[in-house]
N, C-alpha and C positions, 0 to 999 in steps of 0.2 A: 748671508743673513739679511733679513729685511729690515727696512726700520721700523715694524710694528716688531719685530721678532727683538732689535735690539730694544727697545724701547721696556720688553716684557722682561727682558732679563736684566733691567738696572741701568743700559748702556748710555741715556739721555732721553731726551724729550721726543713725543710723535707727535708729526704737525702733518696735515692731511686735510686735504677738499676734496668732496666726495659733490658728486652729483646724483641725484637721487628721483626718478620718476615716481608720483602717484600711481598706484594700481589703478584706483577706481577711476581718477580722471585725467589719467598723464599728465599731469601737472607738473612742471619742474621745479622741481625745490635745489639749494645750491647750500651745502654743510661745510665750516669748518671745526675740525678736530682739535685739539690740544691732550696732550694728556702727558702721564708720566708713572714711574713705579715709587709707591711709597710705601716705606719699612719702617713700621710698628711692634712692639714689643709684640709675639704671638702671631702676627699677621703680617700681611702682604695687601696693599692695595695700588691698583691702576686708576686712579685717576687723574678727571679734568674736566672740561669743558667742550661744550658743542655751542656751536652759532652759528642761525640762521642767516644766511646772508644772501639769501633770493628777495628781497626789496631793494638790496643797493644793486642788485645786478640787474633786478627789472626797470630799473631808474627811479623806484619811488623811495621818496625818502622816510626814513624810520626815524623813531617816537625818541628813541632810546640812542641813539649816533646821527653825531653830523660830520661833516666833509673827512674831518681830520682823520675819525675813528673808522671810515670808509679807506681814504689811503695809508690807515696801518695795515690793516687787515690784507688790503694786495698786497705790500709789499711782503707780508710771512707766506705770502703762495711761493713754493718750491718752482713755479713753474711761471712763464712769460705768460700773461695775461692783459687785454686792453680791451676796449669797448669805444664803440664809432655810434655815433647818433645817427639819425635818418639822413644826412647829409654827406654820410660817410665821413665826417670828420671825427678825430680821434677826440673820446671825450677823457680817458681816464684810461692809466697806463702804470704797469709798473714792470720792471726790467731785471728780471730773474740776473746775474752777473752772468752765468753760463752762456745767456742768449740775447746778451745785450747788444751784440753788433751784428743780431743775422740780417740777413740781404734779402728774404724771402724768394729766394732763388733770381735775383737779379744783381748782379757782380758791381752796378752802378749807382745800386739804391743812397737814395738821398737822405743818410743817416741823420742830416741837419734840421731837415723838416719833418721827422717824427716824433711832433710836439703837439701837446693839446692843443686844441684849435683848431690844426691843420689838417688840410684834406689828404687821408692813407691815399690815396691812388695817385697824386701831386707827387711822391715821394719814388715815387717807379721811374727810369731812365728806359725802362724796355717796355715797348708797346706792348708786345706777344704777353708779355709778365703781366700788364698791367689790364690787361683784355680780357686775358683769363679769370685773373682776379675778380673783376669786377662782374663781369658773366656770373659767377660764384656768387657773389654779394646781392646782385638783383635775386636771382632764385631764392636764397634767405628771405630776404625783405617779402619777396612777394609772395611768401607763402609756399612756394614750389619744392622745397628742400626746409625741411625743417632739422636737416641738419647735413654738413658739409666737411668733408673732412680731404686735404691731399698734402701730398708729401711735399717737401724742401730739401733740398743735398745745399749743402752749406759745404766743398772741399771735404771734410772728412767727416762730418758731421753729417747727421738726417734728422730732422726734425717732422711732426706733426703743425699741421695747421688747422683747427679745429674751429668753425663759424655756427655758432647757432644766434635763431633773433629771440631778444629779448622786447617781451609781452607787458604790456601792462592792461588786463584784461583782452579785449581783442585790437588794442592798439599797437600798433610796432611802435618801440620806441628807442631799437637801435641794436646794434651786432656785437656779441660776446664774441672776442678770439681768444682763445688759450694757442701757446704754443710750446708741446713738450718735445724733450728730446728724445728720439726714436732710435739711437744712432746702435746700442745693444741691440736692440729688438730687431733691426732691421739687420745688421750682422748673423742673427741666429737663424731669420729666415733666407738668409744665403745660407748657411750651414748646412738647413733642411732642404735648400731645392737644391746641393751638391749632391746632399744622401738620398733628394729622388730620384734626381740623375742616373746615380750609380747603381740603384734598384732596377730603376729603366734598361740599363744596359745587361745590367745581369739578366732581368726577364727575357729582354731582345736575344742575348746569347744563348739562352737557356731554347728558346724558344727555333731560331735557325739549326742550334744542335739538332734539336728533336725531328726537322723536317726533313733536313741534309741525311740524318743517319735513316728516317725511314724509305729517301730515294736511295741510298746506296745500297740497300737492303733490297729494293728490288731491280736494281740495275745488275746487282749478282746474280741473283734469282735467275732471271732472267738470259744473264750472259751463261748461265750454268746450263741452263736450256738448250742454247744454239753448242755451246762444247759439245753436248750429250749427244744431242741428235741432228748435228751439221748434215746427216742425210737424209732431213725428211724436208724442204723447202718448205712446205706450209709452216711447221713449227718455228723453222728461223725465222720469217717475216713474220709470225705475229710476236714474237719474241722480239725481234728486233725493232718492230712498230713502237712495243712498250717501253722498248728502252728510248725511245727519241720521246715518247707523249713525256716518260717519265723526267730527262734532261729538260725537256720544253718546262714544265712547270716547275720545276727547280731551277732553271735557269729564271723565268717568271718574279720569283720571289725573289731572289739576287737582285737581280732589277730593281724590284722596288725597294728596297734600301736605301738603292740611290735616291729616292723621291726626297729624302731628306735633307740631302744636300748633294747635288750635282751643277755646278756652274758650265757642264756643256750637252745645257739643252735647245734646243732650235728656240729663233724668237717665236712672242707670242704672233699669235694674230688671228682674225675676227674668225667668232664662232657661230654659227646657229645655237641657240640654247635648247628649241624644243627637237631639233633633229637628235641633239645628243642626249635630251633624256628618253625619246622615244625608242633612240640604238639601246641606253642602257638598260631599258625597260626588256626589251627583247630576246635582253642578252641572258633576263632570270628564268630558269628551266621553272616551268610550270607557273609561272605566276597568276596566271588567267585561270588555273583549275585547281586552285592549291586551296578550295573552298570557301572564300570571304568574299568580297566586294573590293575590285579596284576602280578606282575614279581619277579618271586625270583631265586635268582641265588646262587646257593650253593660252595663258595668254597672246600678245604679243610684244614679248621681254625683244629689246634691243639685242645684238649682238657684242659676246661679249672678248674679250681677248687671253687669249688662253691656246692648248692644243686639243684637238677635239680629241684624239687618242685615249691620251689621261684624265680628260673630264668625263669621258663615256666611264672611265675604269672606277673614278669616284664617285659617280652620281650609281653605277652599280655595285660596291660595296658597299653606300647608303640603303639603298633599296633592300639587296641581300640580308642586310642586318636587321632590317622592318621586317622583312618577310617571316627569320627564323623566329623575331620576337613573335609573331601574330600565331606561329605554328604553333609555338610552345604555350604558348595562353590557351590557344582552344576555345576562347570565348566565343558565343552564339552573335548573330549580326557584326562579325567583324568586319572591319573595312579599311584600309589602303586607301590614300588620299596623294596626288601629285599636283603640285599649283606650280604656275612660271606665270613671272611678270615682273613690271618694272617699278622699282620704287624709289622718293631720294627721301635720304638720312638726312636727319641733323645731326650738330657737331652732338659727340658721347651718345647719341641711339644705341650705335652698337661700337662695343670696344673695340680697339684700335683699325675704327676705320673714319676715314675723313668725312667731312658732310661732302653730301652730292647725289650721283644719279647710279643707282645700280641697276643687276636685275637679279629678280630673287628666285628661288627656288623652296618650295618647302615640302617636304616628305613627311605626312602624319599617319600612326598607326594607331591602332586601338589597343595594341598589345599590352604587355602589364608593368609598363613603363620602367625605370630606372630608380631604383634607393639615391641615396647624395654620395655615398661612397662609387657607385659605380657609374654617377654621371662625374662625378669627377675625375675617373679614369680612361672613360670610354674612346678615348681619343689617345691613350697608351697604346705600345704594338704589342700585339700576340694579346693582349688583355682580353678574356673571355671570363664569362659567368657560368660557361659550360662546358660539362667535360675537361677538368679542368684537373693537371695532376698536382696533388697535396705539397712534393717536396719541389718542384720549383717553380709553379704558378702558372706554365705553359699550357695554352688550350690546345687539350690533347683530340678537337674538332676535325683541324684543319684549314683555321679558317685562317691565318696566317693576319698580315697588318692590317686588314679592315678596316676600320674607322679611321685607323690612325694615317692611311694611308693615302685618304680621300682630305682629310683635314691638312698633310703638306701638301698634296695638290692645291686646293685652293687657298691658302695659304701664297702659293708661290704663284699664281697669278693675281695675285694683290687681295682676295677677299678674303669671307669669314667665313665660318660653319660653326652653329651655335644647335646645342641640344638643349631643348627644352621638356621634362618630362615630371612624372607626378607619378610613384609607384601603386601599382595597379590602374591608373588612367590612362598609358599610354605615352607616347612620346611625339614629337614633331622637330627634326632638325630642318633649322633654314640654311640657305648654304646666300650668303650675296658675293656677287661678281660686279667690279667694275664693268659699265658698258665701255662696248669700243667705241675711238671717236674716228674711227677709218673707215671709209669707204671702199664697201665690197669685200670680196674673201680672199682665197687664194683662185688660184688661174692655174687650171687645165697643167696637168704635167704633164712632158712628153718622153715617157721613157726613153734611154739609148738603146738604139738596135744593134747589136753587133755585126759588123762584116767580116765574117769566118774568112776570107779568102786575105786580108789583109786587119788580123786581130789586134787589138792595143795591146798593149809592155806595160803589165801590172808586175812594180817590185814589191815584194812580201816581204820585209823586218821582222821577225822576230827568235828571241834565244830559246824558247820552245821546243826540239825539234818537234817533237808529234803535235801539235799546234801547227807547226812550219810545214808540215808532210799533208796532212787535212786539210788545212784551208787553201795551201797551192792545188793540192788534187780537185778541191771544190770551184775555184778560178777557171782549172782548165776545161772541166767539165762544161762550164759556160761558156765556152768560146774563146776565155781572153790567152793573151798567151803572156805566162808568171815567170817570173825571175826570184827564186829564195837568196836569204840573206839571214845567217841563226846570228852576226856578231856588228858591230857597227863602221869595223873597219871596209869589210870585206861588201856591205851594203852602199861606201861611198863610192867603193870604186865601182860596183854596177852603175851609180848612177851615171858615174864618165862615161863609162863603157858605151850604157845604150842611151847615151842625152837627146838622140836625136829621134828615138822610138817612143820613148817612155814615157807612158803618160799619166800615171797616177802609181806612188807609195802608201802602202796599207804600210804603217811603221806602229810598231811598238812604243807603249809609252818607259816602263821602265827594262834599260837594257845594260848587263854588266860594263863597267866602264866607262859608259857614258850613255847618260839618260836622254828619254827621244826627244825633249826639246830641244837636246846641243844637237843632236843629230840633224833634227830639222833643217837650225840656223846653218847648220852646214852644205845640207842640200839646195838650201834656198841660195850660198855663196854660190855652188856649179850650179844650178837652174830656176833663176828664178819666179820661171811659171809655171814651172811645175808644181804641180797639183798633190796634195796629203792630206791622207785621211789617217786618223786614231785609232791604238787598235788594242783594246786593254780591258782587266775586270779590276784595277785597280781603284782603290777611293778614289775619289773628284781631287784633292790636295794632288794628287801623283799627277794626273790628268790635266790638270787646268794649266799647265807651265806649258802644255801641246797647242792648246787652241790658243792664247798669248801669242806664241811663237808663230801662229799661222795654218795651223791643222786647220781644215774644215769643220770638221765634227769628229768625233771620236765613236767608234763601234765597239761594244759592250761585249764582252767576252761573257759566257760564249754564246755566239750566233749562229741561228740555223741558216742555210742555203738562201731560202726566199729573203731574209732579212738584208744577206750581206749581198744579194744579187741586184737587192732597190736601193740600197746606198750607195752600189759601185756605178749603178746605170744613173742614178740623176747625181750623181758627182763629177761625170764623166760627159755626159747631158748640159753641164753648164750649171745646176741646182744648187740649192745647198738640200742635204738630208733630211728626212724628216726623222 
């Protein structure tokens, strides 16, 4: 119950400051309440009093109160309230009991010198606290922010910090603070981003179910094909072609799951920016005859740090997503817009990224831009506006993590991706990337060539066997010559066995009995230059205790032939993987 709600039904008194903008001239006026329920023979009355109290908060003094009936009045605010003059010194204070000893997010604050008189920012023991602050306070003052609002964590507590300037016609004549407690409110919106959370992952789930069951549906199809007519060769190989396009793209999306959190990915390092938006450009089937106008204008953006792999894949699931918006609009003169270059930020231009030098990317379409409910999802996975099934929200398209996919990419090389959009005008996302501060790119790889006549000792780990039968028959097919291992005992004694051949373990990450980190550490006891690589579909959590322990890189279950043939040649080469 609230305290207008108790107030109405008898409970005590409602005491309430309202702040109140003029329509016509925004003008701010500042009300306090009083009021109470009174019982009359036949009737029921709510009354009480209202006061104006925007002349003592603008600093001018009123007809009707001087100083004293000024600090009554703060002191019935439920809430911390104080006022600093142009000097930032505190002129007038009154100390809620609740939030009489907060720290304003500085654990050292100088509770002793926050007395009239004194100057609030004299009262900070932390620079950063006190920098910020004051940052905040100049934009008030000068007009730039006419009003200011950031959080404080007080140990269990959250409080509101709330700066506006006080006017006295177009004079400053000093800074209102309120500070209320936040500490419910900002609990319930924990509550809520648990209960997106959980929607999120239902979606995700709903969403992988639907893609996995429609590849398994054709991988039987398919397999039922080559059953049927095992004697007509043409039909097995284009049968069996579809069953590998079919595993490749559902292996694909596996994949990118991990973009969301994988701690074993190769380091970054310097990218061209316009090579990889001209790759991702290329990579969209028809986009040059798909009817509209595309324009790309290439600055010359620094190089940024990143992998170019996964920035071609985000910078074409942006495009991708312009493309189908501009198809489905239909509008006459449409047009596709691509800009690169380099820009620096100020501190808060764009959230959470530091001031400095980036380089930007921006993708504009004409298409029929985004409502607020779907710019604010758009960066959700499987989230579509189309084709979309009723009962569990999954885009029944195909277009699998799109935006959301491009956003943990960059993301995870330090920048942003910001949608900016306006429904029915169109949209424009920016994407900014740290530059790099390294000199030059990567260097020429040189693949391993195998010497058939004297092949290397690749041992296989894994408890698999049909895993363990496949991928050694794919080994051997290459040249190299495999040694399987389904358990971890029977894996250390190969390694004794051939210590003096053997030159690289594909090891399993999780293996009954003991997991491949101990394994590792065991291997690395008998040989410790010997060389391991990772070899799992497990989450990153399973994974990451491997590359700790000394794996090179870990291979992503499951892999086609070309994949695991360039991670065994530049591992084997001296490289680390890409």
């Amino acid at each position: 119950m609230t305290d207008l709600e108790k107030a109405l039904s008898g409970q005590g008194l409602y005491r309430a400051t309202y702040r109140w903008i003029r329509p016509d001239n925004n003008q701010v006026r500042w009300f306090h309440c009083r009021a109470a329920l009174s019982q009359k023979p036949g009737e029921k009355l709510f009354e009480g009093m209202l006061i104006d109290l925007s002349d003592e908060f603008t600093g001018g003094i009123s007809k009707i109160a001087g100083p004293d009936s000024i600090s009554t009045v703060l002191e019935a605010f439920p809430i911390m309230v104080f006022t600093l003059d142009r000097d930032l010194r505190v002129v007038r204070v009154n100390r809620a009991k609740e939030q009489s000893q907060i720290s304003f997010g500085d654990p050292a604050f100088r509770h002793e010198n926050f007395k009239i008189g004194k100057l609030f920012l004299e009262c900070f023991s932390s620079a950063e606290q006190s920098h910020h602050l004051a940052q905040a306070l100049e934009k008030v003052c000068d007009g730039t922010l006419s009003h200011h609002r950031t959080r404080i964590f007080e140990e269990e507590r959250v409080h509101n910090l709330e700066l506006l300037p006080l006017m006295e016609g177009p004079a400053l004549q000093g800074v209102l603070c309120m500070i209320t407690d936040t500490t419910e409110l900002a609990q319930r919106e924990r509550e809520l981003a648990e209960l997106q959370k959980t929607e999120g992952l239902r979606l995700l789930a709903a969403g992988v179910s639907h893609h996995f069951n429609n590849s398994l549906q054709g991988i039987i199809g398919h397999a039922s094909v080559i059953n049927t007519h095992s004697d007509n060769p043409e039909l097995v190989r284009q049968a069996s072609q579809s069953i590998m396009d079919i595993v490749n793209k559902t292996s694909g999306l596996s994949k990118q799951l991990f973009v969301f959190e994988d701690s074993q990915r190769t380091q970054l390092s310097p990218v061209d920016l316009n090579l990889s938006v001209m790759a991702a450009i290329n990579r969209i089937e028809n986009l040059f005859s798909s009817g509209f106008k595309v324009g790309v204008v290439f600055g010359n953006p620094s190089s940024i740090m990143g992998r170019q792999t996964e920035l071609i894949e985000a910078l074409e699931a942006v495009l991708k997503n312009a493309k189908d918006a501009m198809l489905a609009c239909q509008r006459k003169n449409a047009h596709l817009s691509v800009k690169t270059y380099d820009v620096t930020l100020k501190e808060l231009e764009v959230s959470d990224l530091r001031p400095g030098d980036y380089a930007k990317i921006t993708i504009t379409d004409s298409g029929s831009g985004m409502d607020p409910e779907t710019q604010r999802r758009c960066f959700e996975p499987f989230f579509s506006t189309k084709d979309v099934d009723q009962r569990s929200g999954v885009s029944l398209s195909g277009g699998g993590l799109g935006l959301s996919k491009a956003f943990a990419i960059i993301r995870e090389f330090g920048g942003a991706i910001v949608a900016e959009t306006q429904a029915g005008l169109g949209t424009c996302i920016s994407i900014f990337l740290p530059v790099s501060t390294s000199e030059g790119g990567k260097s020429a790889q040189n693949l391993y060539s195998v010497d058939r006549s004297h092949p290397p000792t690749i041992l296989l780990v894994d408890d698999d066997l049909m895993v363990l039968r496949t991928v050694q028959a794919l080994l051997k097919d290459m040249g190299y010559s495999c040694v399987a291992a389904d358990d971890c005992n029977r894996a250390l004694g190969l390694v004794r066995t051939f210590t003096n051949s053997l030159q690289l373990v594909i090891l399993d990450a999780l293996m009954p009995g003991m997991d491949g980190a101990t394994v590792l550490g065991r291997i690395k006891e008998i040989n410790p230059s010997l060389k391991v690589v990772g070899f799992s579909g497990a989450a990153p959590e399973h994974t990451r205790p491997l590359i700790e322990a000394g794996a090179i890189t870990v291979i992503r279950k499951p892999v086609d032939p070309r994949s695991l043939r360039e991670v065994v040649e530049q591992v084997l080469a001296g490289k680390e993987a890409a």
